[in-house]
MILUMKOL-774338 format. One record per residue (C-alpha): residue number from 1; chain; residue in one letter; x, y, z. Coordinates in nm, 3 decimals, padded with zeros to 5 digits, always signed. Each point is the difference from the previous one (the first is absolute). Layout:
<recs>
+-----+--------+--------+---------+---------+---------+
! num ! chaine ! residu !      px !      py !      pz !
+-----+--------+--------+---------+---------+---------+
! NUM !      A !      A !       X !       Y !       Z !
...
+-----+--------+--------+---------+---------+---------+
</recs>
This chain:
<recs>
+-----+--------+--------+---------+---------+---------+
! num ! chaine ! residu !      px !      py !      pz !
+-----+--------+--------+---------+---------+---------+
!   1 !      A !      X ! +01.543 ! -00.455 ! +04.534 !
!   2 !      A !      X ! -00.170 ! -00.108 ! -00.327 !
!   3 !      A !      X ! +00.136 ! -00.235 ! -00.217 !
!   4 !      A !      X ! +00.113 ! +00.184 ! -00.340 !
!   5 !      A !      X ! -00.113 ! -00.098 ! -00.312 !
!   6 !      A !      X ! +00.201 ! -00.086 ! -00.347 !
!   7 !      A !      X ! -00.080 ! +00.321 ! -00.256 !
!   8 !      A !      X ! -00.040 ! -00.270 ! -00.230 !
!   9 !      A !      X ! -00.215 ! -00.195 ! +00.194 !
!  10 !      A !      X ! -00.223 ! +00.239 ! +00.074 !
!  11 !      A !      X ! -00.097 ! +00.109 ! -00.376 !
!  12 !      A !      X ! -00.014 ! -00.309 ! -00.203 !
!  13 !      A !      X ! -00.159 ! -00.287 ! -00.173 !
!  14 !      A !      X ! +00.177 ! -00.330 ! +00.108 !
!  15 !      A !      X ! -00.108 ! -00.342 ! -00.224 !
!  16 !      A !      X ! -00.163 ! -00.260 ! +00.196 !
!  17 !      A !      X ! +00.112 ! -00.208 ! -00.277 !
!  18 !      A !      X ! +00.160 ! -00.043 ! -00.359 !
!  19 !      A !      X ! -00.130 ! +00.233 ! -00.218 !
!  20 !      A !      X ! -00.028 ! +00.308 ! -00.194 !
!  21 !      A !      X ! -00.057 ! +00.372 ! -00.098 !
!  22 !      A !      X ! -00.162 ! +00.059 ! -00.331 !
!  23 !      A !      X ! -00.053 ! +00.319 ! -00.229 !
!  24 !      A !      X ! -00.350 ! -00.104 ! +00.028 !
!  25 !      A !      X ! -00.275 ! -00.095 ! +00.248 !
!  26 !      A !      X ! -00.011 ! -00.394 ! -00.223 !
!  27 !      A !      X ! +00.134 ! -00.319 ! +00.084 !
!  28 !      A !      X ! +00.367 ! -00.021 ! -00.061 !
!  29 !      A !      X ! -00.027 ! -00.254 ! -00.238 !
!  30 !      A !      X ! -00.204 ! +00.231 ! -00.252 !
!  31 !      A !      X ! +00.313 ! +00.206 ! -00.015 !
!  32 !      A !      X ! +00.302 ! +00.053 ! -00.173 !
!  33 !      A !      X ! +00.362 ! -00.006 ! +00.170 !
!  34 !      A !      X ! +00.038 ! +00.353 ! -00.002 !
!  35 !      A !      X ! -00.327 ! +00.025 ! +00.154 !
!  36 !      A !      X ! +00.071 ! -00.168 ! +00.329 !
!  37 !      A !      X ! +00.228 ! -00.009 ! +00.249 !
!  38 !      A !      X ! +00.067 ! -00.325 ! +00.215 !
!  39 !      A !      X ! +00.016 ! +00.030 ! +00.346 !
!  40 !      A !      X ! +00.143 ! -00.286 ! +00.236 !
!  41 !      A !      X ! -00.181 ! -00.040 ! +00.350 !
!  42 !      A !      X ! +00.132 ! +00.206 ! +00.285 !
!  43 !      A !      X ! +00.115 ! +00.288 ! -00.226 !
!  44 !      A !      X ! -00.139 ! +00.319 ! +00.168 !
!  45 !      A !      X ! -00.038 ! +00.321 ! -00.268 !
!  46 !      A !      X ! -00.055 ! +00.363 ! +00.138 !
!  47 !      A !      X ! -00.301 ! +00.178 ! -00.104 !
!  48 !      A !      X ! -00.110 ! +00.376 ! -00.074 !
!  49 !      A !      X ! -00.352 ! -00.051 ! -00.109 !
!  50 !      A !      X ! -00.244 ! -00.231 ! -00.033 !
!  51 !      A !      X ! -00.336 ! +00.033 ! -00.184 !
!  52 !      A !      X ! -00.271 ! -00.288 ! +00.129 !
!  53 !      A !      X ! -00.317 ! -00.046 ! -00.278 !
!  54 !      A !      X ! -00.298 ! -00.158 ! +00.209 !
!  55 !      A !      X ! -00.085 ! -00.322 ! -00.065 !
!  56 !      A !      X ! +00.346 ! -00.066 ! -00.197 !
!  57 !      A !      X ! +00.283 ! -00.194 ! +00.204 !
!  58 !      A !      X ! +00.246 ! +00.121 ! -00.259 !
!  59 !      A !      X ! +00.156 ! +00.301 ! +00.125 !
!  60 !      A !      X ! +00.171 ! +00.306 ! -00.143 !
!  61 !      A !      X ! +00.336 ! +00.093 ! +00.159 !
!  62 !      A !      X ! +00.282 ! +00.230 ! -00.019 !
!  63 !      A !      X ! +00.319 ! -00.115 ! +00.076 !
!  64 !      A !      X ! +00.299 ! +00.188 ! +00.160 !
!  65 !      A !      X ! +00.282 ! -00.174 ! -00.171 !
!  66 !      A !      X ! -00.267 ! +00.045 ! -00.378 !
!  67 !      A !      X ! -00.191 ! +00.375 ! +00.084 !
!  68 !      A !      X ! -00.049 ! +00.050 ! -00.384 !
!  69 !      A !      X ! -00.243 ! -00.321 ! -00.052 !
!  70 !      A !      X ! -00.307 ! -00.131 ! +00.166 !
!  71 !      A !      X ! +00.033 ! -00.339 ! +00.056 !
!  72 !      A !      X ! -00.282 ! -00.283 ! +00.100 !
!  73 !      A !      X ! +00.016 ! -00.246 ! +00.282 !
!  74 !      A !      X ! -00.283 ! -00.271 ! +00.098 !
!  75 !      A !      X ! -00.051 ! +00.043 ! +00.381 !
!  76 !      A !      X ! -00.058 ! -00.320 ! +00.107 !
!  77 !      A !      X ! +00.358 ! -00.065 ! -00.119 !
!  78 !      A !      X ! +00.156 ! +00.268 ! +00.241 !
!  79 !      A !      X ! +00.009 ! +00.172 ! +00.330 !
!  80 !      A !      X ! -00.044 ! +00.397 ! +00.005 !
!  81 !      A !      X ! +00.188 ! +00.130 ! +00.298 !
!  82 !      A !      X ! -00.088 ! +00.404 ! +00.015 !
!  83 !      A !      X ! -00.139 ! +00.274 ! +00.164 !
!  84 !      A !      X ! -00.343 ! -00.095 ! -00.215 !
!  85 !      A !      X ! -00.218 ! +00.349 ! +00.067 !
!  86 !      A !      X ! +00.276 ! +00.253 ! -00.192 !
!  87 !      A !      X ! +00.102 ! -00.238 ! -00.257 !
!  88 !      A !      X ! -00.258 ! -00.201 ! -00.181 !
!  89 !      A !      X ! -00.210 ! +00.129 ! -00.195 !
!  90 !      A !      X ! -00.349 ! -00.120 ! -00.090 !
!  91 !      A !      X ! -00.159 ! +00.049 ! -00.309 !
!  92 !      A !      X ! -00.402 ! -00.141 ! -00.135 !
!  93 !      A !      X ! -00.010 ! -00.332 ! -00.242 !
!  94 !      A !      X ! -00.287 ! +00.111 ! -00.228 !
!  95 !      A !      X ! +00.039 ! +00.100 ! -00.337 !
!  96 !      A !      X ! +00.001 ! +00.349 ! -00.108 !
!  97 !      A !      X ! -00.038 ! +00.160 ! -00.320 !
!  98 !      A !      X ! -00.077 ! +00.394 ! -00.098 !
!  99 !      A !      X ! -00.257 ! +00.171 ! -00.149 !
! 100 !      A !      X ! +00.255 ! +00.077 ! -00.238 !
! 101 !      A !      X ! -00.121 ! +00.130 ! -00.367 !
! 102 !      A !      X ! +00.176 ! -00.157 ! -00.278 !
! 103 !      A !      X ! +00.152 ! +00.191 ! -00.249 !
! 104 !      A !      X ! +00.171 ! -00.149 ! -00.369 !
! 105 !      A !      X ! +00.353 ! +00.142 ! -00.153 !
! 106 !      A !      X ! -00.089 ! +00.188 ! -00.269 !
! 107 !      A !      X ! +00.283 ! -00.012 ! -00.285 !
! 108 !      A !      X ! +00.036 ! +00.231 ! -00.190 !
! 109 !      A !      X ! -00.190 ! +00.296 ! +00.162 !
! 110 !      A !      X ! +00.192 ! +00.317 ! +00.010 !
! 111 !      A !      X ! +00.312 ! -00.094 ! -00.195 !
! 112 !      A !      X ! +00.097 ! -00.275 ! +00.326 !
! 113 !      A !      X ! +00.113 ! -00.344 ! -00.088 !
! 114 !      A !      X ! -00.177 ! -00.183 ! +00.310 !
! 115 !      A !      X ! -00.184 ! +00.138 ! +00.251 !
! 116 !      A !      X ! +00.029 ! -00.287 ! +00.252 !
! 117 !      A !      X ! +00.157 ! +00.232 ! +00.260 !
! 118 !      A !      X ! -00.266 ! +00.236 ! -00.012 !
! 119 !      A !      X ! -00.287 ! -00.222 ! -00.006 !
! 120 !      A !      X ! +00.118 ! -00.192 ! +00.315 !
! 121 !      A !      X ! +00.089 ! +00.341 ! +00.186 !
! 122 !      A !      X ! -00.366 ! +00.159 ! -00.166 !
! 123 !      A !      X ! -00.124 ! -00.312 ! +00.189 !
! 124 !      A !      X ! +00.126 ! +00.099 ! +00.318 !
! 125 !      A !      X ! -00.103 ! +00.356 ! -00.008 !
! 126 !      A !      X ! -00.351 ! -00.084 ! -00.072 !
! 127 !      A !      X ! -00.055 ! -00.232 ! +00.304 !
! 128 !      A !      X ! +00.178 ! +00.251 ! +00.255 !
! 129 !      A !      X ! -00.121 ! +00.319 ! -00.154 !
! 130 !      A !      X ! -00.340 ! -00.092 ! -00.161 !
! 131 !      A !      X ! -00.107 ! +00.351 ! -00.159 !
! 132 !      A !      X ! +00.399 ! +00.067 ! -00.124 !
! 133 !      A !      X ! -00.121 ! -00.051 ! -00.387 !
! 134 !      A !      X ! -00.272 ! -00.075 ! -00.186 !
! 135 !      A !      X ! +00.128 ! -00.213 ! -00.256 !
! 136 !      A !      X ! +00.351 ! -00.186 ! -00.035 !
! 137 !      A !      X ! +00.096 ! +00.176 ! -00.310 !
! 138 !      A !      X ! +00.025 ! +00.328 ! +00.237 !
! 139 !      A !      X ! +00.269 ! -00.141 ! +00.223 !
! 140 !      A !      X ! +00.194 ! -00.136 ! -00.358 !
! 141 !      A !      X ! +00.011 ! +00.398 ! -00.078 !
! 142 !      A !      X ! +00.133 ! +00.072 ! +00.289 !
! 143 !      A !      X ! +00.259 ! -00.240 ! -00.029 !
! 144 !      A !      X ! +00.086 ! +00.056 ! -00.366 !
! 145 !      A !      X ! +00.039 ! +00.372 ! +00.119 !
! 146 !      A !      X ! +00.240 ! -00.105 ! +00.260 !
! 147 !      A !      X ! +00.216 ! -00.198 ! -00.179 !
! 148 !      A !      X ! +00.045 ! -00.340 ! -00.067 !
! 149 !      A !      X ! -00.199 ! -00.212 ! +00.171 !
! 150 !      A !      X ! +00.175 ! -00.274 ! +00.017 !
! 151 !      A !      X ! +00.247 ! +00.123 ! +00.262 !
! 152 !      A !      X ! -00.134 ! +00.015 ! +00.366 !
! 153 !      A !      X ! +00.089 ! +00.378 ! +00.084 !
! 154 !      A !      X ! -00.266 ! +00.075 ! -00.300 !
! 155 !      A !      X ! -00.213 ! -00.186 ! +00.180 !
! 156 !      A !      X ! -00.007 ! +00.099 ! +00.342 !
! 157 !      A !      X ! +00.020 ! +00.386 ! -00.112 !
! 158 !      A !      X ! -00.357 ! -00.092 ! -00.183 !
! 159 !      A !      X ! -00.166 ! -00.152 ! +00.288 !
! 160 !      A !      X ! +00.127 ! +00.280 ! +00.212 !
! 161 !      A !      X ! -00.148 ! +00.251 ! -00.243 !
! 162 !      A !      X ! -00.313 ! -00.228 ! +00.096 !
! 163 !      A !      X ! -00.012 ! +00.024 ! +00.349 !
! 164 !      A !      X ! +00.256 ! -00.343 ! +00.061 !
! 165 !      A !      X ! +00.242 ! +00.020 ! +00.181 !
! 166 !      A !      X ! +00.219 ! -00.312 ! -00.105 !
! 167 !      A !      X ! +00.379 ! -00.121 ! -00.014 !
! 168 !      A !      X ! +00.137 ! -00.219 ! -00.198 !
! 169 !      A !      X ! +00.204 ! -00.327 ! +00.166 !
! 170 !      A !      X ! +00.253 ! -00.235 ! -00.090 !
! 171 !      A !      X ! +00.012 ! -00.198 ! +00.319 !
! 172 !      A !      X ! -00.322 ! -00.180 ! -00.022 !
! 173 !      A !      X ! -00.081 ! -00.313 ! +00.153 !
! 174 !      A !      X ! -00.340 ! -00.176 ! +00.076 !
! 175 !      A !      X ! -00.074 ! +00.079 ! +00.351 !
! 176 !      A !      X ! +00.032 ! +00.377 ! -00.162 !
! 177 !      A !      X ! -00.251 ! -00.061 ! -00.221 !
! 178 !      A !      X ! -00.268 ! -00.171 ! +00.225 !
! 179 !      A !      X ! +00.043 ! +00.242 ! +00.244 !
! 180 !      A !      X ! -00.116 ! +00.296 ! -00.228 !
! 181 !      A !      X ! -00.254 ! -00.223 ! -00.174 !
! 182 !      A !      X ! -00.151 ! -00.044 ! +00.381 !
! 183 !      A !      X ! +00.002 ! +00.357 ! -00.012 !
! 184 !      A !      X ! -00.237 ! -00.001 ! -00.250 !
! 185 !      A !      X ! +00.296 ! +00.170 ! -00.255 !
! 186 !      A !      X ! +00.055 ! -00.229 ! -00.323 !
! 187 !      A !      X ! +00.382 ! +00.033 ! -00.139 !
! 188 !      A !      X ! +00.131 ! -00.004 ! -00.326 !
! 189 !      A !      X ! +00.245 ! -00.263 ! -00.035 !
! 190 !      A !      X ! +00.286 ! -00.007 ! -00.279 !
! 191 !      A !      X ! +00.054 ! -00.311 ! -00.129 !
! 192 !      A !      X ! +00.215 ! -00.189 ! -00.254 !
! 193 !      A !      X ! -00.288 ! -00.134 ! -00.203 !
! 194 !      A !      X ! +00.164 ! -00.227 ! -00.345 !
! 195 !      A !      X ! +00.195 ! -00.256 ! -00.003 !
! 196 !      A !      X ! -00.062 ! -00.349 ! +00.255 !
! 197 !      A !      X ! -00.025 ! +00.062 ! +00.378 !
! 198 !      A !      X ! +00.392 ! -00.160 ! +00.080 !
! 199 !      A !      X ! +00.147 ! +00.247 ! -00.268 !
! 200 !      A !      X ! -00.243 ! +00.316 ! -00.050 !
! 201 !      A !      X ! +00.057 ! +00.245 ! -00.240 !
! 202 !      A !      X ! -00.145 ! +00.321 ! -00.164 !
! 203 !      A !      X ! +00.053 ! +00.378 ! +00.085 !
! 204 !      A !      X ! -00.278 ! -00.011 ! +00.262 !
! 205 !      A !      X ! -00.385 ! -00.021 ! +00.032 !
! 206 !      A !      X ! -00.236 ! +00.180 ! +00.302 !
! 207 !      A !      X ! -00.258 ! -00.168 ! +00.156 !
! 208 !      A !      X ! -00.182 ! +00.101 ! +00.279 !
! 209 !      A !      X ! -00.071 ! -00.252 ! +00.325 !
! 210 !      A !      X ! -00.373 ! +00.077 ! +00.152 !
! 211 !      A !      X ! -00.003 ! -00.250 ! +00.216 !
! 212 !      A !      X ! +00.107 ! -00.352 ! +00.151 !
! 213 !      A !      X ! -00.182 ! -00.369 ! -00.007 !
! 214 !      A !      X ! -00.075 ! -00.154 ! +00.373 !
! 215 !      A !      X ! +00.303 ! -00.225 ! -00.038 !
! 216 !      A !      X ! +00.226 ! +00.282 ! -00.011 !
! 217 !      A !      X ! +00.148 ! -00.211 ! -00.307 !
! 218 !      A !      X ! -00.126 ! +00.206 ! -00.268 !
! 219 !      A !      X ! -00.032 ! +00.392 ! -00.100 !
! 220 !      A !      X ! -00.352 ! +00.145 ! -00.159 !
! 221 !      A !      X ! +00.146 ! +00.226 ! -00.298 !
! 222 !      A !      X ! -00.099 ! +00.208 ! -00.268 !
! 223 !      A !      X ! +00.294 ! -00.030 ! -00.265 !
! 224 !      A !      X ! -00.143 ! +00.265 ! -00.316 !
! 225 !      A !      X ! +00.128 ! -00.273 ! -00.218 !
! 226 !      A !      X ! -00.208 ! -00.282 ! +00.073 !
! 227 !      A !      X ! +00.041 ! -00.372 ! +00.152 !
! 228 !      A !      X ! +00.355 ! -00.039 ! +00.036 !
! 229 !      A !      X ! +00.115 ! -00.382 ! +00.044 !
! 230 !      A !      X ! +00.301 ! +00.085 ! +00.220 !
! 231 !      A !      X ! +00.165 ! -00.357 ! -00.025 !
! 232 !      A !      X ! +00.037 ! +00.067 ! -00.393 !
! 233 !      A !      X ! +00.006 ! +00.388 ! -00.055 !
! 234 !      A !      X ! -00.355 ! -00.048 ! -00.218 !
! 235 !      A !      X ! -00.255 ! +00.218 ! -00.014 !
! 236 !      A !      X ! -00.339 ! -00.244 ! -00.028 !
! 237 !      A !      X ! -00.253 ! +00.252 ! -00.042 !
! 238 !      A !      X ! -00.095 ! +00.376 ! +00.018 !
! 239 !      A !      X ! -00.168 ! -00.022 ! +00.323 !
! 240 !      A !      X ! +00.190 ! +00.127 ! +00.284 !
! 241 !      A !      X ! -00.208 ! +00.120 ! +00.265 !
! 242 !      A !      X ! +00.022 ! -00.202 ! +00.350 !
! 243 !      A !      X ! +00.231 ! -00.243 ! -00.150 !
! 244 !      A !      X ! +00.195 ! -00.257 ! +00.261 !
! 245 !      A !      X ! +00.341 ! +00.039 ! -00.050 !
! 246 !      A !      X ! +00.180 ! -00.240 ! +00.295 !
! 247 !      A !      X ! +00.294 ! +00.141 ! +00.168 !
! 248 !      A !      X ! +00.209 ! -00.290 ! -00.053 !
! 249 !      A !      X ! +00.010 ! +00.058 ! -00.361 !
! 250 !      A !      X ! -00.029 ! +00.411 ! +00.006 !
! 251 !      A !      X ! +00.307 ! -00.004 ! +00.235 !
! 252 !      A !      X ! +00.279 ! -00.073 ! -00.267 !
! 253 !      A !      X ! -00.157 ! +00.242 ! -00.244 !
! 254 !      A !      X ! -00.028 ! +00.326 ! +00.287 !
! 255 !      A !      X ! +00.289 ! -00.092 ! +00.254 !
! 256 !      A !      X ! +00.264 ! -00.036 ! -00.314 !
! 257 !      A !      X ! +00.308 ! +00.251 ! +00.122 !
! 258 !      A !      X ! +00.071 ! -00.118 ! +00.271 !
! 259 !      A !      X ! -00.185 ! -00.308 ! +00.132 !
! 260 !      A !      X ! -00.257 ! +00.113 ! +00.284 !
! 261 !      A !      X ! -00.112 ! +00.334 ! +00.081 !
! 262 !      A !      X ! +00.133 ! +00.130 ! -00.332 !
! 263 !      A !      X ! -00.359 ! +00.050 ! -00.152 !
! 264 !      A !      X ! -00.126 ! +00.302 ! -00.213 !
! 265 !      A !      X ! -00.304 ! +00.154 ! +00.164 !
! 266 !      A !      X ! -00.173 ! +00.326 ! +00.018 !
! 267 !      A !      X ! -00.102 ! +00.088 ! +00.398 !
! 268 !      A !      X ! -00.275 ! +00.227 ! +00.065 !
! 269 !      A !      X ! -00.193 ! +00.185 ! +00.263 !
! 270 !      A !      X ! -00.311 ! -00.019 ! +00.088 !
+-----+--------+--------+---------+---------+---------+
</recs>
């Protein structure tokens, strides 16, 4: 009769040694307290996913005991114990970005205050449904005939009357987001753009993510704004196609309900 193995056991990372699980695939000492969790040698955590990056030993895990966050650990640091084939996911290391047109808020046009929301969602439509208008100022019609485009049901009912369909999400993490960016989808983002990245502020900005760097540390974004320096809540300049915005800074600004998985996004299909 086989010898039966602890449930535990047989789902988990156990530490080889001292160390830790981060927020982010960096060294721990980068990172702030609340960005890092210390783990003594021996402890054993139980596992629902992980996500390996080729050629990165940092790897992306979902705990049991913390299903709401993605969490880092560096490999060489731990022992997986699993059933590897249904579990672990693989996923390139290569940098990505869309063929994404850019598109400008446009103040002012049609009565609207900001057009932020549109311009990051007029973004979207455009890459996944090329020949869906001619020029941006079309979809900002539509919009301004809806309603008020600044809330998301306006928005989604305009790129449905487009051909989109699209929902808008308020659980977003970033394992969301690079999985529809690998897709080939970009995603509008809703971010918390004034103010300095430990204490943002404002009543919300949309930017649009078309694509991620090879490090997996930064986002490629067009933000209709311009530059935006997210440690200070500056705009530098009006240029804001295929800007890097890094995940460690964009985090505070999109995940701010909650903590993780509490991001604003809009999710579409292909």
């Amino acid at each position: 009769m086989g010898k039966t193995k602890h449930p535990l056991l047989g789902h988990s990372i156990l530490a080889k040694k001292d160390t830790w699980l981060t927020r982010y695939p960096v060294d721990s000492v980068s990172l702030q307290s609340d960005e890092k969790l210390f783990v003594p040698k021996g402890s054993a955590w139980e596992w629902v996913k992980i996500i390996v990056t080729a050629g990165d030993l940092y790897r992306e895990v979902r705990l049991k005991a913390k299903p709401d966050a993605s969490w880092y650990f560096y490999e060489p640091d731990w022992k997986i114990i699993n059933d590897i084939d249904e579990t672990i996911e693989y996923k390139p290391n290569h940098h990505i970005q869309l063929n994404t047109p850019y598109f400008r808020h446009n103040p002012g046009f049609d009565g609207a205050d900001c057009t932020c929301f549109s311009s990051a969602c007029a973004m979207l439509l455009k890459t996944l449904r090329e020949r869906s208008f001619e020029n941006y100022e079309e979809y900002l019609e539509c919009v301004g005939e809806l309603g008020d485009g600044a809330e998301a049901w306006v928005q989604i009912k305009a790129l449905s009357q487009f051909g989109l369909d699209a929902e808008f999400r308020q659980d977003g993490d970033w394992s969301a987001i690079e999985e529809l960016i690998q897709e080939g989808v970009p995603v509008p983002l809703g971010i918390l753009h004034f103010g300095p990245v430990e204490n943002p502020s404002g009543s919300g900005h949309w930017v649009t993510v078309v694509g991620i760097t090879k490090d997996q540390e930064n986002l490629i974004v067009h933000d209709p704004y311009g530059d935006l320096d997210l440690y200070s809540g500056v705009y530098t300049s009006d240029c804001g196609s295929f800007r890097k915005y890094s995940k460690k800074h964009l985090s505070p600004r999109w995940m701010v309900e909650k903590g993780y998985s509490s991001g604003w996004y809009i999710k579409a299909r292909q």
